[in-house]
C-alpha positions as CSV (number, residue, x, y, z in Angstrom):
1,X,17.1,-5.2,-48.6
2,X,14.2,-6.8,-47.5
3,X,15.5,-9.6,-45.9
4,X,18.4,-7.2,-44.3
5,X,15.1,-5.2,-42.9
6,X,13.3,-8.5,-41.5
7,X,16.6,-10.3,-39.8
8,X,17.2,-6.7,-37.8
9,X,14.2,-6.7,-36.7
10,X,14.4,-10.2,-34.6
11,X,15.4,-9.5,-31.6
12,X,13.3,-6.2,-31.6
13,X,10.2,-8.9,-32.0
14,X,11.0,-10.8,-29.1
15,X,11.4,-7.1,-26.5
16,X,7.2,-6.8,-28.0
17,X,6.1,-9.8,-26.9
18,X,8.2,-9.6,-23.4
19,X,6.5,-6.5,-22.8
20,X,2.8,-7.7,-23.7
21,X,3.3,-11.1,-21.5
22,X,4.9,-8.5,-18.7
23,X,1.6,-6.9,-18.6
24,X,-0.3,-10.6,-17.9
25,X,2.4,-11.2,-15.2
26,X,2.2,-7.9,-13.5
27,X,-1.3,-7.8,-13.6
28,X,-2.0,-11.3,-11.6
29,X,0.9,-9.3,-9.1
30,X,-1.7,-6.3,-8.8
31,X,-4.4,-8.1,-8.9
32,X,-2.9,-9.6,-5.6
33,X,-2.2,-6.2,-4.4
34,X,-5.7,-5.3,-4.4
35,X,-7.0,-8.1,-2.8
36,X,-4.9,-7.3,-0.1
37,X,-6.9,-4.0,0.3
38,X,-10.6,-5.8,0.6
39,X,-10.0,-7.3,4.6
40,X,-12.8,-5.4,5.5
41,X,-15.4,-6.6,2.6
42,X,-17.2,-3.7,-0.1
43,X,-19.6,-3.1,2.9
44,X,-19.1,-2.8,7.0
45,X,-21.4,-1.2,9.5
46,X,-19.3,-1.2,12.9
47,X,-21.7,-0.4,16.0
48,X,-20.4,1.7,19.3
49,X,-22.1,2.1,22.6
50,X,-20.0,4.6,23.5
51,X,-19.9,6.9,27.1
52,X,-19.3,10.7,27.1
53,X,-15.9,11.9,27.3
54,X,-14.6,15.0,28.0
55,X,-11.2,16.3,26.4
56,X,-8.5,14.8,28.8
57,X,-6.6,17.5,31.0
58,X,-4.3,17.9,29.6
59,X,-4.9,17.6,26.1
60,X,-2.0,15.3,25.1
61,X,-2.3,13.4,28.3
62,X,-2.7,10.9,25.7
63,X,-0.4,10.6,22.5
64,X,-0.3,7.9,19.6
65,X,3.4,9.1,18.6
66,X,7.2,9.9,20.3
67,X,8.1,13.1,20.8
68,X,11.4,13.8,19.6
69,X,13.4,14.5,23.5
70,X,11.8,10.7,24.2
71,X,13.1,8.9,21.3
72,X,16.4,7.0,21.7
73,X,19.5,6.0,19.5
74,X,19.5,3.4,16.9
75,X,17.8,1.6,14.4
76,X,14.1,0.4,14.9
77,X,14.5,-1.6,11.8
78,X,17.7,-4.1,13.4
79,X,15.6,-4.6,16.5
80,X,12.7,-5.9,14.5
81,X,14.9,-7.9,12.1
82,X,16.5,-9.2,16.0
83,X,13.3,-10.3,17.4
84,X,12.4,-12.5,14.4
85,X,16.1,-14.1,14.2
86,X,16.0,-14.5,18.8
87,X,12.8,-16.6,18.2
88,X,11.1,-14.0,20.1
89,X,8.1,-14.1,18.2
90,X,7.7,-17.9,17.4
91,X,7.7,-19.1,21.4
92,X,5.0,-17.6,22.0
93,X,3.2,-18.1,19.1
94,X,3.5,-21.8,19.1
95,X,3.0,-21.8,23.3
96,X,-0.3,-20.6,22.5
97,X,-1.3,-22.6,19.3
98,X,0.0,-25.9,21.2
99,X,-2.6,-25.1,24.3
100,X,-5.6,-23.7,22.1
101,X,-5.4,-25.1,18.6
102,X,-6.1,-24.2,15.3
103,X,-8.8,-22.0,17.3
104,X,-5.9,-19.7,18.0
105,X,-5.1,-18.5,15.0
106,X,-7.9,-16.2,14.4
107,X,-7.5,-14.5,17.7
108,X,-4.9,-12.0,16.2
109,X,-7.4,-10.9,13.5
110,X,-8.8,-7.8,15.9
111,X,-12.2,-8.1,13.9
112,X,-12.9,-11.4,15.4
113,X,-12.2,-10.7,19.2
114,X,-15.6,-10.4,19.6
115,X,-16.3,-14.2,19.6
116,X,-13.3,-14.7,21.6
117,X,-14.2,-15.2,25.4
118,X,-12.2,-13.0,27.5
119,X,-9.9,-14.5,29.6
120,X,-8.3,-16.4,26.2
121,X,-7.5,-12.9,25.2
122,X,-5.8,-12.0,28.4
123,X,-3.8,-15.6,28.5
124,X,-3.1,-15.6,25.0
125,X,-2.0,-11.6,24.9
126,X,0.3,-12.3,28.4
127,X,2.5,-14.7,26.3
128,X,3.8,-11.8,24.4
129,X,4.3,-9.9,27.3
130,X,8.3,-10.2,27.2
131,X,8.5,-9.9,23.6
132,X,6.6,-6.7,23.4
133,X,8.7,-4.6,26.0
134,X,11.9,-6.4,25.1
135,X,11.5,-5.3,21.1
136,X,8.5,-3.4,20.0
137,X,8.5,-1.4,22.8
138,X,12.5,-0.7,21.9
139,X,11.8,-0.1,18.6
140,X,9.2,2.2,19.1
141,X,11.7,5.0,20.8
142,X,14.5,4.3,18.2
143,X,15.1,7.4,15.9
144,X,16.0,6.0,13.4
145,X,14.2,3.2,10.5
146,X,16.6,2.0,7.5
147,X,16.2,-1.3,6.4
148,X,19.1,-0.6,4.1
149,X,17.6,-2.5,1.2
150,X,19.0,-0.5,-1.4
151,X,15.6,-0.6,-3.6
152,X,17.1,2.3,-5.3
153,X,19.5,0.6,-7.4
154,X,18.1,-2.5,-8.1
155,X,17.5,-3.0,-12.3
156,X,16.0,-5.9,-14.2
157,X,15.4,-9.0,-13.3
158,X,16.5,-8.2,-9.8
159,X,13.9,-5.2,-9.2
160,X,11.5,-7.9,-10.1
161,X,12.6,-10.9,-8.0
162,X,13.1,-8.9,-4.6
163,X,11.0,-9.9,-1.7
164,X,10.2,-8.3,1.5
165,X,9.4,-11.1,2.9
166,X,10.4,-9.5,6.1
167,X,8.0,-6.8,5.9
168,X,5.7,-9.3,5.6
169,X,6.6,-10.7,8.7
170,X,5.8,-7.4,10.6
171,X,1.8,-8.3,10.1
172,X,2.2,-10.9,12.6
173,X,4.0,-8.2,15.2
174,X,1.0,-5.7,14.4
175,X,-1.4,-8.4,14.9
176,X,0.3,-9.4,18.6
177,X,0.1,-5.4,19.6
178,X,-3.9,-5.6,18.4
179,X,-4.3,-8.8,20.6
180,X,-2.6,-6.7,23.1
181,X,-4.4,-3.7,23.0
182,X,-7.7,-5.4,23.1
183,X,-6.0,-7.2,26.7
184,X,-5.7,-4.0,27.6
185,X,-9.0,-2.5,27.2
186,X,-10.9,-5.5,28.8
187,X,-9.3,-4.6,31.6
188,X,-9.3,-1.0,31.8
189,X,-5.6,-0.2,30.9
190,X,-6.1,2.2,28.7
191,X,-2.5,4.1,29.2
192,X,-1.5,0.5,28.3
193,X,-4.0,0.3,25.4
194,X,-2.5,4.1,24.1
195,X,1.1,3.1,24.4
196,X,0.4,-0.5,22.2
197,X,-1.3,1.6,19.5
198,X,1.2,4.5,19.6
199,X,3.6,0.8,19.0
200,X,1.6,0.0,16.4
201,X,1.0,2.8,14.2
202,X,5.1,3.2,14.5
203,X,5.2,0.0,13.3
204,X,3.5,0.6,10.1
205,X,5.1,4.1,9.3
206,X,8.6,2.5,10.0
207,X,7.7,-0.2,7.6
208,X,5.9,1.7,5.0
209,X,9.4,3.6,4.7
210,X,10.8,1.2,2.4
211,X,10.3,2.2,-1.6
212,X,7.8,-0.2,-2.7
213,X,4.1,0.0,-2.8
214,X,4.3,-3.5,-1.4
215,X,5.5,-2.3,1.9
216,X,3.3,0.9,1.9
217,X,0.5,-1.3,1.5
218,X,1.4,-3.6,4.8
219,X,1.6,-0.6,6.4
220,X,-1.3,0.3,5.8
221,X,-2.9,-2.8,6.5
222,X,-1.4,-2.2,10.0
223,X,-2.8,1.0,10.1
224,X,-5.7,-0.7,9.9
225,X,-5.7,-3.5,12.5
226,X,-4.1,-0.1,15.1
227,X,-7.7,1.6,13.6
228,X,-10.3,-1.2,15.2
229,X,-8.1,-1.4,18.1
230,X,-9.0,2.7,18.4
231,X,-12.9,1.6,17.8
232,X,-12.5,-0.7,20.7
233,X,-11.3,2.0,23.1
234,X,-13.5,4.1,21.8
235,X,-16.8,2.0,22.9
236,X,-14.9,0.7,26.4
237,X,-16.3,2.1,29.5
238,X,-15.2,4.9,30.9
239,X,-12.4,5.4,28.3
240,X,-10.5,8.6,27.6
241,X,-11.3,10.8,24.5
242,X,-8.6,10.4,22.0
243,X,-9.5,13.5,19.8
244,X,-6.6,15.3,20.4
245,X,-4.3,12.4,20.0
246,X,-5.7,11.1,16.5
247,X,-5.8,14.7,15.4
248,X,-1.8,14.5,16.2
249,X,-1.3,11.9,14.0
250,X,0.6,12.7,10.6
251,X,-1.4,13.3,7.6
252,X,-1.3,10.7,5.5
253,X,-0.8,8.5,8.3
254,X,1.6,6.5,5.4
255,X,3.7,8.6,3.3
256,X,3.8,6.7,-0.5
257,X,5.2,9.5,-2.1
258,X,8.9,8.0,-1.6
259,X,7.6,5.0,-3.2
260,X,5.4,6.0,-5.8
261,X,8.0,8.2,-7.5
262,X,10.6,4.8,-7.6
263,X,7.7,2.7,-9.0
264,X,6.4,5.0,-10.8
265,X,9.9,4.4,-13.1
266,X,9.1,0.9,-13.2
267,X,9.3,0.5,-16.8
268,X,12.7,1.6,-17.1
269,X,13.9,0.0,-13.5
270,X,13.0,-3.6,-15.4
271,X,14.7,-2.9,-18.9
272,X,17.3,-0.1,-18.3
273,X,17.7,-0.6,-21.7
274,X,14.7,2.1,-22.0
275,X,16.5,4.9,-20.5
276,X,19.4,4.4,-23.4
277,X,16.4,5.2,-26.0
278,X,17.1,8.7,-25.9
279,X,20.5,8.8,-27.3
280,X,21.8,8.2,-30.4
281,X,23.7,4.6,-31.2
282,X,25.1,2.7,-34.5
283,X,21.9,0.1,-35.9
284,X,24.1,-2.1,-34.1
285,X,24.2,-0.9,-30.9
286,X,20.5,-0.5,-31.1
287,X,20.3,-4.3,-31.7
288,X,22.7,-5.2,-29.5
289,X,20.3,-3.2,-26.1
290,X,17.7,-5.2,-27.7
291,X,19.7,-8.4,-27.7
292,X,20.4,-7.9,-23.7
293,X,16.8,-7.6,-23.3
294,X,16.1,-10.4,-25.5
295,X,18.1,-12.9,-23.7
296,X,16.7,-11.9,-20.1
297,X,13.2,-12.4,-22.4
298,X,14.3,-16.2,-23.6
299,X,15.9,-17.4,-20.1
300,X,12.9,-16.3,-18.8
301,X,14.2,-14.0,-16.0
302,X,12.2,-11.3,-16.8
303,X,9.5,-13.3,-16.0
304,X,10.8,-15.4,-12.6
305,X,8.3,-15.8,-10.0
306,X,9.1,-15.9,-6.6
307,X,8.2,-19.4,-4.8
308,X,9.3,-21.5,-1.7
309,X,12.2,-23.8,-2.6
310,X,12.6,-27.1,-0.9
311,X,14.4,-25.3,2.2
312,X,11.8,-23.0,2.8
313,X,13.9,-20.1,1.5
314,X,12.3,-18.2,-1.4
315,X,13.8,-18.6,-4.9
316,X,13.3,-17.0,-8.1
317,X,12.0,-19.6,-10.9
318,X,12.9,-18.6,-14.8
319,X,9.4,-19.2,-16.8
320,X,11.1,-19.8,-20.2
321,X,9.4,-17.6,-23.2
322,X,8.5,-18.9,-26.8
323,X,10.5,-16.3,-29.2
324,X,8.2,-17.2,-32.2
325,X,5.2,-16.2,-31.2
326,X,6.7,-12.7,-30.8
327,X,6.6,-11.9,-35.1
328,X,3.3,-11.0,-35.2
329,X,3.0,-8.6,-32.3
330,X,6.2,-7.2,-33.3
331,X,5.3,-6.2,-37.0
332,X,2.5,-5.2,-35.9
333,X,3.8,-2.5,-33.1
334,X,6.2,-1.9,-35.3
335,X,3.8,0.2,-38.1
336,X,2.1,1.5,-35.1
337,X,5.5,2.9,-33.5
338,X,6.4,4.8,-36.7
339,X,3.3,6.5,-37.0
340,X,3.7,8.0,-33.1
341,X,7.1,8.9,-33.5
342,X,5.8,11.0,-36.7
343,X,2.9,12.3,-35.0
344,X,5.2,13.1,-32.0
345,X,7.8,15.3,-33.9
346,X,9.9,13.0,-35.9
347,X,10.0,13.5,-39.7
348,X,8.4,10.6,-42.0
349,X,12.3,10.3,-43.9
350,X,14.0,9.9,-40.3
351,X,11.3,7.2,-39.4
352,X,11.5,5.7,-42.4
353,X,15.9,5.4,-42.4
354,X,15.6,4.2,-38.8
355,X,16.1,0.0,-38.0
356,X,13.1,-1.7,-36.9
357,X,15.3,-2.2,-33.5
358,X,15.3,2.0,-33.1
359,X,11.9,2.3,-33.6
360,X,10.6,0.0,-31.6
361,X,13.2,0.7,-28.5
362,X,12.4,5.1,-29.3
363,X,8.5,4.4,-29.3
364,X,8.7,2.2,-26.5
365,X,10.6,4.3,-23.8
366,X,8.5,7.8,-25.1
367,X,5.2,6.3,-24.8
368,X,6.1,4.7,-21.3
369,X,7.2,8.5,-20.0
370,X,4.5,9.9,-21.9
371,X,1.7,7.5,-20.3
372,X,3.3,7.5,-16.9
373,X,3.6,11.6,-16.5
374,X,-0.1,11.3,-17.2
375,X,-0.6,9.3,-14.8
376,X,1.7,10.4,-12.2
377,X,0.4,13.7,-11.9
378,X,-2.5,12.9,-10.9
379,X,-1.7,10.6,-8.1
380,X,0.0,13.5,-5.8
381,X,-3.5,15.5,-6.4
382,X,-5.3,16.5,-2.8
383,X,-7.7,13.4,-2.5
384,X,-11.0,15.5,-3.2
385,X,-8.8,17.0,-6.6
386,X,-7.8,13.3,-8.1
387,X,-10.8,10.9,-7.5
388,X,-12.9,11.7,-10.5
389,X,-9.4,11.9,-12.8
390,X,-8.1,8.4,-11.3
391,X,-11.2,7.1,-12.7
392,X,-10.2,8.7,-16.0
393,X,-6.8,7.1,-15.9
394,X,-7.5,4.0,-15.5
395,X,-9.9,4.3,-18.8
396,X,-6.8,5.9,-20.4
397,X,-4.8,3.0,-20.1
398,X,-7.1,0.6,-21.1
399,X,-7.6,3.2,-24.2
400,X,-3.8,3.1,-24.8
401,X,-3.5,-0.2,-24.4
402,X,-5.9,-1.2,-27.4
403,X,-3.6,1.5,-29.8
404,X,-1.2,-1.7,-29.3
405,X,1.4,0.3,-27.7
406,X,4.3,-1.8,-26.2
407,X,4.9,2.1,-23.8
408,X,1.3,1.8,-23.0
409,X,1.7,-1.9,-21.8
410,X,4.6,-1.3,-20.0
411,X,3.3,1.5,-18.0
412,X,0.5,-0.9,-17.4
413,X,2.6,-2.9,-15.4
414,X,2.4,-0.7,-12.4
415,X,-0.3,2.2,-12.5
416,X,-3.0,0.4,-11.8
417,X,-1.7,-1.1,-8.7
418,X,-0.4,2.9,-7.6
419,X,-3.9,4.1,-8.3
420,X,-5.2,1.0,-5.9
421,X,-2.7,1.9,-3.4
422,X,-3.4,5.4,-3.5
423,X,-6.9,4.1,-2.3
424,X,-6.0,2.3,-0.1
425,X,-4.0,5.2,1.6
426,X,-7.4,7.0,1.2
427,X,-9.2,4.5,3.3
428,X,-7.2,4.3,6.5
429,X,-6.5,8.7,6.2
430,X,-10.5,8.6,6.2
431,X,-11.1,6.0,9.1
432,X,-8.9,8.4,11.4
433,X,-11.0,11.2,10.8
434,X,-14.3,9.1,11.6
435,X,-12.5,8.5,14.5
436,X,-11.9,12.0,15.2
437,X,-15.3,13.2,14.3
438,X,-16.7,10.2,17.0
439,X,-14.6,11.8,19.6
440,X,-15.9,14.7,18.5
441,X,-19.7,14.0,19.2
442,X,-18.3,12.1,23.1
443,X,-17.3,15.5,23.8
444,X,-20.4,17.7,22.7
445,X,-22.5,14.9,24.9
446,X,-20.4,15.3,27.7
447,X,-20.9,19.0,27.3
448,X,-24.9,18.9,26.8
449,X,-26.0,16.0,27.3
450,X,-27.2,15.1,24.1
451,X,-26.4,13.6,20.6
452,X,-26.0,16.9,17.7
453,X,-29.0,16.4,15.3
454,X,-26.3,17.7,13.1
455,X,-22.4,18.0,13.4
456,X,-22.8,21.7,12.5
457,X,-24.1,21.7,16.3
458,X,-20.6,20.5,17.3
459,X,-18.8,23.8,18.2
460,X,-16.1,22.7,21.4
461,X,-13.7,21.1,18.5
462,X,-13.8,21.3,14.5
463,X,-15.1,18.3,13.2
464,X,-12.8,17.2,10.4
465,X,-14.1,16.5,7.0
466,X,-14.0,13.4,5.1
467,X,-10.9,13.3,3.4
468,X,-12.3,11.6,0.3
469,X,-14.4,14.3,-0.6
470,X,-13.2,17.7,1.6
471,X,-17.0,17.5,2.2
472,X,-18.3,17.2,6.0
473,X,-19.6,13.8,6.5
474,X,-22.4,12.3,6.2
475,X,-24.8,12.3,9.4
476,X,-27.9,11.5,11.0
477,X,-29.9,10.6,14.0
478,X,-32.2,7.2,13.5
479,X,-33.5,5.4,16.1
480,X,-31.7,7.0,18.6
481,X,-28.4,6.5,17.7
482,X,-26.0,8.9,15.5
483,X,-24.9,7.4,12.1
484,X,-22.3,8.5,10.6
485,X,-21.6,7.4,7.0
486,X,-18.3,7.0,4.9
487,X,-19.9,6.2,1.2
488,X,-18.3,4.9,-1.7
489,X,-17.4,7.9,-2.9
490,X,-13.8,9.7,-3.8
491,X,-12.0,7.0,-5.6
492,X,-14.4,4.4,-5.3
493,X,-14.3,3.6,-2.0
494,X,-16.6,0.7,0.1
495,X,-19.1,2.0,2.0
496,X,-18.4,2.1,6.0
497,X,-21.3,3.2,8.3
498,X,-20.6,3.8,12.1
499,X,-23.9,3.8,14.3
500,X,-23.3,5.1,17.4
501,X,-25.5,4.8,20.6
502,X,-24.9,6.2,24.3
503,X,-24.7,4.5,27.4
């Protein structure tokens, strides 16, 4: 009987270890993910000599979105795909590194325009002049977005191996609209500057609409680089207050709840075998889920990176797994998975006449919905509500991870990324409404004259409060100048400090 016991449990071995080395995989992947949120550093103080500016007349005369009676028929997300496959990007792009050089290639970064000398900018951004109005432009005013990936129905291996690389190709369009914009504002376009943003910030939510926190994130990053192009109007000359039309904008700017609530099901999107765990089966049916997992687990498709083949073309490269080393784990998570099914409701005699294979596959999948709920519930919490209680998921996990629970590993795979990303969505939500309270203290000075020695002074527009913490920020006159702070606080943000003088 023992023996029996010990040979039905092999391929149940194999599904711990696969989950365990999942974890180390996924975490390098959201470890990646994060790093993509740091462009701006832990720390950045951005400084604005700004002008006074009255509310324009009228008060949209300015807007960063399409009204619905302007927008047009078709699909925003062909025309991008069009302007990559034309070449309409790549002329330019290489007309410009073939005159300047390696230099070049830093001018699209909008943080770094400030070393650039001016007329580069303005050569540099007339390049794009034809591909702008023949395709952003376009795309801006189509109705509809649908890059008809079908992320939905995607399972195993090939939820993991999907790439957008193409959404990764829309940086390089948001990057041309920043070198644009800043054109623009050195010479005093700023209905041109508007319109580029408005292109801009289209971009990203049109982007961000695909189901993957991968995708929200670039759009987000490209909320971003639309953000420092708004600072630079901002501190031009003579520019036009843009209160009204950031206050227009959607809140949040990027919408991750689509995407969150697919990831979110990550464990059982990569072994759909999971979702089976709540029905009954035959010991060998139950051995025979776990063998379909197993062989993904052996091949080493569970576990396929994505890399460049010799064509330039990504591919999907099996990293084969060593079945052995799985016995250990898997005796081990097996004693720990009959003592949470017991403490969750089973009865110690079920347990006990159930095959290694059922407990391990039952444990696995209730953990996994157990942890993830936990999880999940918090994330779509007002930001102020779910800061402190982020914090306390993340020390969850790693609690749940040390019960060596293969349900704990496997939502492991993907919440700490969502929590990051759910930052991330923070950070650019509260950037617009440091915007918006700027604009706010141009039009009290053009009113009296004056910086507020407090923004409780401010009383010709409310002055939003800082997302992060439904607080009002953080203000103060030093020096002459207003300085307005965005701490590192609600969900462990950097610190961002604005210091504002007059002209």
């Amino acid at each position: 009987m023992q023996t029996k016991r010990v040979m039905r449990t092999l391929p149940a071995l194999m599904i711990s270890l696969s989950i365990s080395l999942s974890f180390a995989v996924s975490n390098s992947q959201a470890q990646s993910i994060i790093g993509a949120l740091a462009d701006d550093g832990p720390t950045e103080t951005i400084e604005l000599t700004v002008s006074p500016a009255a509310s324009p007349s009228p008060a949209f005369k300015y807007r960063l979105t399409v009204l619905p009676h302007q927008t047009i028929s078709g699909n925003a997300a062909s025309t991008y795909m069009r302007s990559l496959a034309e070449g309409g990007l790549r002329s330019p792009l290489k007309r410009i590194s073939d005159k300047f050089g390696l230099e070049s290639h830093s001018w699209y970064d909008s943080q770094q325009f400030k070393d650039v000398a001016p007329e580069k900018i303005l050569e540099a951004s007339a390049e794009f002049d034809d591909y702008v109005r023949e395709y952003l432009a376009r795309a801006t005013m189509q109705r509809d977005c649908d890059f008809d990936l079908g992320m939905e129905d995607l399972q195993g291996e090939r939820a993991i191996g999907f790439s957008l690389s193409f959404e990764q190709e829309t940086r390089s369009m948001s990057r041309v609209l920043g070198l644009q914009t800043r054109a623009a504002i050195i010479e005093g376009r700023f209905a041109d500057a508007v319109a580029l943003m408005r292109m801009n910030y289209q971009l990203a939510q049109n982007v961000a609409q695909t189901p993957a926190l991968v995708a929200g994130l670039i759009g987000i990053a490209e909320v971003g680089i639309t953000n420092h192009g708004m600072e630079q109007l901002i501190a031009a000359e003579g520019s036009p207050n843009m209160y009204w039309a950031l206050t227009e904008l959607p809140r949040p700017i990027i919408d991750l709840r689509r995407a969150m609530r697919l990831e979110m099901q990550w464990g059982e999107r990569l072994i759909p075998e999971l979702a089976e765990a709540q029905q009954e089966h035959t010991d060998q049916e139950w051995n025979s889920l776990l063998n379909k997992i197993s062989g993904r687990f052996a091949d080493g498709m569970l576990f396929a990176q994505v890399q460049n083949g010799p064509s330039g073309v990504a591919e999907r490269k099996p990293v084969p797994q060593d079945a052995m080393m799985a016995t250990a784990l898997g005796l081990a998570s097996y004693r720990s998975a009959k003592k949470r099914l017991i403490a969750g409701g089973e009865t110690k005699d079920n347990v006990e006449a159930m095959s290694v294979s059922e407990v391990l596959m039952k444990d696995a999948a209730r953990e996994l919905t157990r942890i993830s709920d936990f999880a999940e519930k918090e994330i779509y919490l007002p930001y102020p509500q779910s800061a402190n209680r982020l914090d306390r998921v993340e020390d969850f996990l790693i609690g749940e991870e040390k019960r060596n629970s293969p349900g704990a590993i496997f939502a492991s795979m993907i919440l700490p990324a969502a929590i990051q990303v759910r930052r991330a969505q923070l950070r650019v939500d509260r950037n617009i409404c440091a915007l918006r309270a700027i604009e706010a203290l141009r039009m009290h000075v053009a009113e009296t004259g004056v910086l507020p020695s407090s923004l409780d002074e401010i009383n010709i527009v409310p002055v939003p409060d800082n997302p992060a913490t439904g607080k009002p920020f953080r203000y103060r006159l030093k020096d002459g100048a207003a300085v307005l702070d965005l701490p590192r606080d609600g969900l462990n943000l950097y610190w961002k400090r604005y210091v504002i003088r007059l002209r």
